[in-house]
C-alpha positions in Angstrom: 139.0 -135.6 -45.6 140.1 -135.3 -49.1 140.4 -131.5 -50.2 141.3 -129.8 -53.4 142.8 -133.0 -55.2 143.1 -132.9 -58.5 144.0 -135.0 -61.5 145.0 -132.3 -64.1 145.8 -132.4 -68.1 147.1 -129.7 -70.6 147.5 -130.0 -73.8 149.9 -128.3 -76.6 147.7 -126.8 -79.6 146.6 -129.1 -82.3 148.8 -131.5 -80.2 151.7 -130.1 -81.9 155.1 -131.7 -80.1 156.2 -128.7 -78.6 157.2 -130.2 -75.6 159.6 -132.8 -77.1 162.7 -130.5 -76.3 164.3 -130.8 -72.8 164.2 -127.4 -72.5 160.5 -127.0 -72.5 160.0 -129.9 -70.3 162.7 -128.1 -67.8 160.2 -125.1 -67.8 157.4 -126.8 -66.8 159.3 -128.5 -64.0 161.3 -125.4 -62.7 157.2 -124.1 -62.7 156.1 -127.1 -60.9 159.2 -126.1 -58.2 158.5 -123.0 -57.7 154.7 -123.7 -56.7 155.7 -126.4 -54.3 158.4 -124.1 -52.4 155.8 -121.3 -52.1 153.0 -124.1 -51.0 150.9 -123.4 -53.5 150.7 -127.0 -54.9 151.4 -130.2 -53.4 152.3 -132.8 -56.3 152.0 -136.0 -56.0 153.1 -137.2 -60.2 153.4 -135.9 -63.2 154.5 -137.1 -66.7 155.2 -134.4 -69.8 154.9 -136.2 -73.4 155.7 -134.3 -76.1 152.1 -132.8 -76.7 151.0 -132.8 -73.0 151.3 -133.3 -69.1 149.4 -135.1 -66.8 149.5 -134.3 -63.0 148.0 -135.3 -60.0 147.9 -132.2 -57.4 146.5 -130.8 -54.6 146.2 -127.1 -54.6 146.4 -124.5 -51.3 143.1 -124.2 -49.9 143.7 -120.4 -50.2 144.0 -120.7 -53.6 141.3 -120.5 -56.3 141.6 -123.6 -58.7 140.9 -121.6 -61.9 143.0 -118.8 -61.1 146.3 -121.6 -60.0 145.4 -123.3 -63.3 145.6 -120.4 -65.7 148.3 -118.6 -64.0 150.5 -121.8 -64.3 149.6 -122.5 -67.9 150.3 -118.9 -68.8 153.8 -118.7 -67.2 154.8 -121.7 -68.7 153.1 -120.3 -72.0 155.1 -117.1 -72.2 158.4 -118.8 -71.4 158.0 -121.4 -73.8 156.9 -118.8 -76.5 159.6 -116.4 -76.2 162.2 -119.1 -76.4 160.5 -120.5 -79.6 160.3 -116.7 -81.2 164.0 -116.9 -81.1 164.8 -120.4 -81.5 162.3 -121.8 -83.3 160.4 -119.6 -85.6 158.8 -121.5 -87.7 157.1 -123.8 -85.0 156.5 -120.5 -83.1 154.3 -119.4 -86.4 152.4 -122.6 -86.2 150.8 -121.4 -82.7 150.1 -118.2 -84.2 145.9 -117.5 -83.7 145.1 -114.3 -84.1 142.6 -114.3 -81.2 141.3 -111.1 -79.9 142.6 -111.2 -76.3 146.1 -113.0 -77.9 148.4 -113.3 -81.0 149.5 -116.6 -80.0 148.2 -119.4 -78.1 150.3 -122.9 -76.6 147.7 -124.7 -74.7 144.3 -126.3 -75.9 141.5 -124.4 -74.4 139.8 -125.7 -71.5 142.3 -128.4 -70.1 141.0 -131.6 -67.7 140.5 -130.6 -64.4 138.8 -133.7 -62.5 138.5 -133.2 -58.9 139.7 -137.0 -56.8 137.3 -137.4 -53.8 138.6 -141.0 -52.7 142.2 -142.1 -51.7 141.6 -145.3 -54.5 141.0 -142.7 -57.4 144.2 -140.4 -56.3 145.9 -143.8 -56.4 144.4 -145.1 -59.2 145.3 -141.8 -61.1 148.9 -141.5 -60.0 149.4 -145.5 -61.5 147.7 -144.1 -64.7 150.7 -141.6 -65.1 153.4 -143.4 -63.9 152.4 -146.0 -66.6 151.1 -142.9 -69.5 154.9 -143.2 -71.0 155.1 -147.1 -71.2 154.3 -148.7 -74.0 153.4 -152.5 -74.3 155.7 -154.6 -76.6 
């Protein structure tokens, strides 16, 4: 039976191209290591383009899928953020928002969660993001 599957997408503010930089894809990789070496993912492929990431997953039973998702968005968020307040200030401003429960925000609200029930849909996704970077001539 197919369990906690998951074809996932988050996306930079405004699609801003924050994660054009090595450095930032590097953080979301070292975070995608870390959750596999505690077991508390399973990754089957993942891309990163410069204003998002696609990845198809499978999250520890254990494991709430709301609570996985937000607690991996926010580390990467904070480690992304602090490199750009002293890096890169002025794109650090542009994800300045002034929110009530933050000052600054990376990540579109509400990223694409899409549970995969069937082995030809977990397929079918992972072909889509091993072909998301390729572009036809």
């Amino acid at each position: 039976m197919i369990k906690n599957f998951y074809f996932f997408t988050a996306t930079i503010l405004e699609w801003k191209h924050v994660l054009s930089k090595d450095k930032y894809k590097d953080v979301i990789i070292e975070s995608f290591r870390f959750l596999v070496s505690e077991k508390r993912v399973r990754i089957f492929a993942f891309v990163i383009m410069p204003n998002h990431f696609h990845t198809v997953w499978k999250i520890n039973e254990d494991l709430e899928k709301q609570d996985f998702q937000r607690d991996t968005l926010k580390y990467i968020s904070q480690t992304i953020l602090r490199d750009l307040k002293l890096n890169n200030t002025s794109l650090h401003k542009e994800l300045y928002v002034g929110a009530k429960d933050r000052k600054y925000q990376s990540w579109e609200r509400n990223p694409l969660s899409v549970k995969l029930l069937t082995q030809k849909v977990i397929e079918q996704k992972i072909n889509y993001i091993h072909f998301n970077p390729v572009h036809p001539k």
